[in-house]
C-alpha positions in Angstrom: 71.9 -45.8 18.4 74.5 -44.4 15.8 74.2 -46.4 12.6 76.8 -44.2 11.0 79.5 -45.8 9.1 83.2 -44.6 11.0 86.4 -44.0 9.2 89.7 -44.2 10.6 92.3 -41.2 9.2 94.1 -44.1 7.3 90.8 -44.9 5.7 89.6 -41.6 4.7 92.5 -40.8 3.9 93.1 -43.9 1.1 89.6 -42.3 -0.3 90.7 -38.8 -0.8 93.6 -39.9 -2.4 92.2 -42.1 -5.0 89.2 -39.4 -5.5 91.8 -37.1 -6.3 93.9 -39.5 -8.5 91.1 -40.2 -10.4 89.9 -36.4 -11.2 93.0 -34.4 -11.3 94.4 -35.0 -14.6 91.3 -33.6 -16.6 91.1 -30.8 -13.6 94.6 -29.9 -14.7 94.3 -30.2 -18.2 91.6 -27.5 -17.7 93.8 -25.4 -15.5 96.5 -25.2 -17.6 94.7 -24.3 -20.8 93.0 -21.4 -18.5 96.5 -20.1 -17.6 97.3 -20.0 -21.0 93.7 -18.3 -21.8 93.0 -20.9 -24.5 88.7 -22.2 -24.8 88.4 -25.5 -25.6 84.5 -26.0 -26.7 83.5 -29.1 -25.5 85.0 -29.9 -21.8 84.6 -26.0 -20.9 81.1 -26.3 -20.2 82.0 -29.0 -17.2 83.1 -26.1 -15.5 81.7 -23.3 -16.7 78.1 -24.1 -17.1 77.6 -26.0 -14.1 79.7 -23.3 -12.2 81.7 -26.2 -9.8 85.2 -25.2 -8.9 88.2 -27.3 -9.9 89.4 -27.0 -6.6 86.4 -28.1 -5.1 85.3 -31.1 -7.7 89.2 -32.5 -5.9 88.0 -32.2 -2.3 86.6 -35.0 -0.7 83.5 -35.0 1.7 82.4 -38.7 3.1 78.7 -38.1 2.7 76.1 -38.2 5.3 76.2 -41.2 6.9 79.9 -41.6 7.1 81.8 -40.0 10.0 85.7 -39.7 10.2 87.8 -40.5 13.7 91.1 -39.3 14.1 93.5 -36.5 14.7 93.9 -36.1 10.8 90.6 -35.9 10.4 89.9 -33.3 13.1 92.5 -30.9 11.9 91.5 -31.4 8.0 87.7 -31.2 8.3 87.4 -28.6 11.6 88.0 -25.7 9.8 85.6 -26.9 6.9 81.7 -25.2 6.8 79.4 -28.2 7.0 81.4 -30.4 9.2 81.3 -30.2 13.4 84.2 -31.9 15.3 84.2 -33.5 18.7 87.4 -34.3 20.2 88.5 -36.6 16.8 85.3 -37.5 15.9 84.1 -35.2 13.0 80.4 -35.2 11.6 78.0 -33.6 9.4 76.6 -29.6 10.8 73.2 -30.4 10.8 72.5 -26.7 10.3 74.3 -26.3 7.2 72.4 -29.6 6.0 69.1 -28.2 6.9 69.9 -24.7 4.7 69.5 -27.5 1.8 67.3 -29.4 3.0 64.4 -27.4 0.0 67.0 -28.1 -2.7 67.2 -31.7 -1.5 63.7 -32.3 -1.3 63.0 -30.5 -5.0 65.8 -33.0 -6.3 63.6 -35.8 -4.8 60.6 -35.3 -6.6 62.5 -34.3 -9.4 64.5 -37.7 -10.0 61.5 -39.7 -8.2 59.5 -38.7 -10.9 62.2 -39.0 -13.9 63.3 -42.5 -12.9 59.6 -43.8 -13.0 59.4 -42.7 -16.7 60.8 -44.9 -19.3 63.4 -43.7 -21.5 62.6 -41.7 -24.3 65.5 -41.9 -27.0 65.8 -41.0 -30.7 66.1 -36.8 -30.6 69.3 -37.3 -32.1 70.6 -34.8 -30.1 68.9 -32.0 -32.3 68.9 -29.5 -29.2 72.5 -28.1 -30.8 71.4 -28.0 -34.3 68.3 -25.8 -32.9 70.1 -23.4 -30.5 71.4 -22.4 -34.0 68.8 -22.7 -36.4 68.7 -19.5 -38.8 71.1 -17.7 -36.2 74.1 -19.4 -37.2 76.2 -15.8 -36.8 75.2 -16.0 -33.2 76.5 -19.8 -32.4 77.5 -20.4 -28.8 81.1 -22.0 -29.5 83.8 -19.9 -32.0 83.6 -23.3 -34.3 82.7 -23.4 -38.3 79.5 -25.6 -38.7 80.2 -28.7 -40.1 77.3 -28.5 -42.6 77.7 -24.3 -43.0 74.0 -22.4 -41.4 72.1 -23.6 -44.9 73.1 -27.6 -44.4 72.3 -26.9 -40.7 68.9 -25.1 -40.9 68.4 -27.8 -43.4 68.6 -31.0 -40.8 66.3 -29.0 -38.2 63.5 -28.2 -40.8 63.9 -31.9 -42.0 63.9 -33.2 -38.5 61.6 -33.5 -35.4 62.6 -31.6 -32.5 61.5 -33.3 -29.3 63.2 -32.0 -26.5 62.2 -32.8 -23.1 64.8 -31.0 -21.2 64.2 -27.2 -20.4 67.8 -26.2 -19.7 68.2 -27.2 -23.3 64.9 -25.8 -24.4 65.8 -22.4 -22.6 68.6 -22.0 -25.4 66.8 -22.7 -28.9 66.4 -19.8 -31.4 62.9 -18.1 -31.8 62.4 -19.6 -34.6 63.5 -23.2 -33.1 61.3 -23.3 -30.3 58.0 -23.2 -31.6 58.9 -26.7 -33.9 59.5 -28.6 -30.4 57.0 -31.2 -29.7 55.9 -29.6 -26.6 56.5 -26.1 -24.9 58.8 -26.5 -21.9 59.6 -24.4 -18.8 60.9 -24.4 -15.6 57.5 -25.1 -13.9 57.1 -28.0 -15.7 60.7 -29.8 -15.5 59.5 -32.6 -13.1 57.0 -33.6 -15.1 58.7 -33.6 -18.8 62.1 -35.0 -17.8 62.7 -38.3 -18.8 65.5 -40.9 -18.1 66.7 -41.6 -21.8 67.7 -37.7 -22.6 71.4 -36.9 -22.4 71.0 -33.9 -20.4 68.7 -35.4 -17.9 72.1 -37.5 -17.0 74.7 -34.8 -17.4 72.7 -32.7 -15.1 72.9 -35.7 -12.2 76.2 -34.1 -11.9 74.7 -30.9 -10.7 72.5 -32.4 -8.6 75.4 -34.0 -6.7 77.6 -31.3 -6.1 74.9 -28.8 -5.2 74.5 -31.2 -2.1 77.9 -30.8 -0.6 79.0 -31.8 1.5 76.3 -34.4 1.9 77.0 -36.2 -1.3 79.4 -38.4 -1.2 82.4 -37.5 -3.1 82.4 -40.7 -4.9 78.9 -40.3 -6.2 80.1 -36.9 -7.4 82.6 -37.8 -9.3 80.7 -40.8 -10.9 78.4 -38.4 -11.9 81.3 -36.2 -13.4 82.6 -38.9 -15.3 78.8 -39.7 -16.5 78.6 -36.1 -17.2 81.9 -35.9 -19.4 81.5 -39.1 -21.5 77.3 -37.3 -22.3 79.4 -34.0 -23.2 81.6 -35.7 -25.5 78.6 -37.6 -27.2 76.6 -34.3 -27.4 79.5 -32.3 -29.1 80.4 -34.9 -31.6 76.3 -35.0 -32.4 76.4 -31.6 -32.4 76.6 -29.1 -35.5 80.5 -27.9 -35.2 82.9 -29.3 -37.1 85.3 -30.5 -33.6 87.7 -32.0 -35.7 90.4 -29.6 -34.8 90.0 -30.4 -31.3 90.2 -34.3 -31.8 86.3 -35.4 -32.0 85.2 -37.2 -35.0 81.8 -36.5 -35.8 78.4 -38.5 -35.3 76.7 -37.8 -38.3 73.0 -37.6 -37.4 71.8 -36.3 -41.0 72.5 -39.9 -41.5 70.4 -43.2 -40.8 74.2 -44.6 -39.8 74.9 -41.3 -37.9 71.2 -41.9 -36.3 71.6 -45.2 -35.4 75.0 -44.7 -33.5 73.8 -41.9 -31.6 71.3 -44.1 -30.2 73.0 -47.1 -29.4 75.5 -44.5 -26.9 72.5 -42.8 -25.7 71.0 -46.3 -24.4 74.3 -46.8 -22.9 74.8 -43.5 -20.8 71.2 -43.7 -19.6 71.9 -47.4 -18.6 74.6 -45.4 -16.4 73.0 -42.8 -15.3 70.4 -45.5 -13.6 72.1 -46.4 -10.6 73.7 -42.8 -10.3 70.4 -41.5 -9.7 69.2 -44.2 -7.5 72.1 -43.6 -5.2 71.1 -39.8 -5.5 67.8 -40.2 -4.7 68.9 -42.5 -1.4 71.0 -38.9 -0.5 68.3 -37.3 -0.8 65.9 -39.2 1.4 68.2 -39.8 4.0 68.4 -35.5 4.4 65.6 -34.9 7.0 67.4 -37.6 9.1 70.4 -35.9 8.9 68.8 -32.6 9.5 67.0 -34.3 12.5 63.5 -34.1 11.0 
């Protein structure tokens, strides 16, 4: 029997609006500083890093597990890949599901295995500070340190750097990488990452939008706005002096500066919790879908 939950085009349709609503202005704010050709070096990396289209972060997708019924829906979503109509019924291609099906079952054991860690917290975001350390002349953002390259070598050597997150790993200097705690690399991601690092949460994001259209659009864009509120912490921890661009630092030279960069990252990963949870139950739900 069909368990699937079934939305009418008035339904659907109330979703895709308010999915849109709620993205669209920081799409277009992006859009129109492209047009003009201006970089702006913190919400860039949204969209430029993870590689996910405006235009496609606006579409909606119901997720597997949801089908759509109506003429609206059949003439929106029949010309879409990953969706099979049937008269007005629309539903999930189980082919183009099952070309995922690897990258859903690698994001299983990857957030499996992350959420049954406890949080880690207290690196103080010293990832930045060491994908500059005594290369200041090749920073990845056009924006003066706040502390100049010697104050900024300065907090690394004095520091501990305890990454846990390769993607951020992958970026430190020579001369950063050996002072990590531990060596990371890609073979060893699922079992380093941890629920407490930033990344680990802004990367949830990914995770969600690689699965389309099985993720529900919804779950994307919590993950986007997860994602953006992490970005803005990172940055303001960061080494750049962001002031120009609006972003009061987080001084984490500081025991005050410390402290507060601790207290938000408790809070995001609080977030990032039940994103992952309802990621993983996408995830498990795949071979069904596929017909597994």
């Amino acid at each position: 029997m069909n368990s699937a939950v079934v939305l009418t085009d008035a339904q659907w349709q109330a979703r895709a609006e308010a999915h849109r609503a709620r993205l669209e202005p920081f799409v277009d704010a992006h859009r129109r500083r492209a047009a003009r050709g201006e970089k702006h070096p913190v919400w860039d990396f949204l969209f430029t890093y993870y590689g996910h289209r405006p235009a496609h972060l606006l579409r909606w997708h119901p997720g597997i597990g949801t089908e759509l019924d109506g003429p609206l829906a059949a003439e929106e979503f029949g010309g879409l890949r990953g969706y099979e109509v049937s008269g007005t019924l629309v539903t999930q291609d189980p082919a183009v599901l099952a070309k995922r099906a690897g990258t859903a079952e690698y994001m299983a054991r990857l957030l499996e295995a992350t959420a049954s860690r406890a949080p880690v917290f207290g690196c103080f975001g010293l990832h930045e500070w060491a994908m500059v350390f005594r290369e200041a002349d090749q920073a990845r953002h056009p924006v003066p340190l706040r502390l100049g390259p010697a104050g900024t070598d300065e907090v690394v050597r004095a520091g501990s750097l305890r990454c846990t997150h390769y993607d951020a790993f992958r970026f430190f200097t020579p001369d950063a990488a050996p002072r990590n705690l531990v060596e990371l690399s890609r073979e060893t991601q699922v079992a380093s990452e941890q629920p407490g690092c930033l990344h680990a949460g802004m990367d949830l994001y990914k995770w969600a939008f690689k699965l389309a259209p099985g993720a529900p659009s919804d779950l994307v864009a919590d993950a986007f706005d997860l994602a953006r509120d992490a970005r803005e912490l990172d940055m303001r921890a960061s080494p750049y002096d962001l002031a120009e661009h609006g972003f009061s630092p987080i001084a984490i030279e500081t025991p005050e500066g410390r402290r507060e960069y601790v207290r938000q990252q408790v809070a995001l990963a609080e977030r990032a919790a039940p994103i992952r949870e309802r990621l993983l139950a996408v995830v498990r739900a795949w071979p069904a879908a596929v017909g597994d």
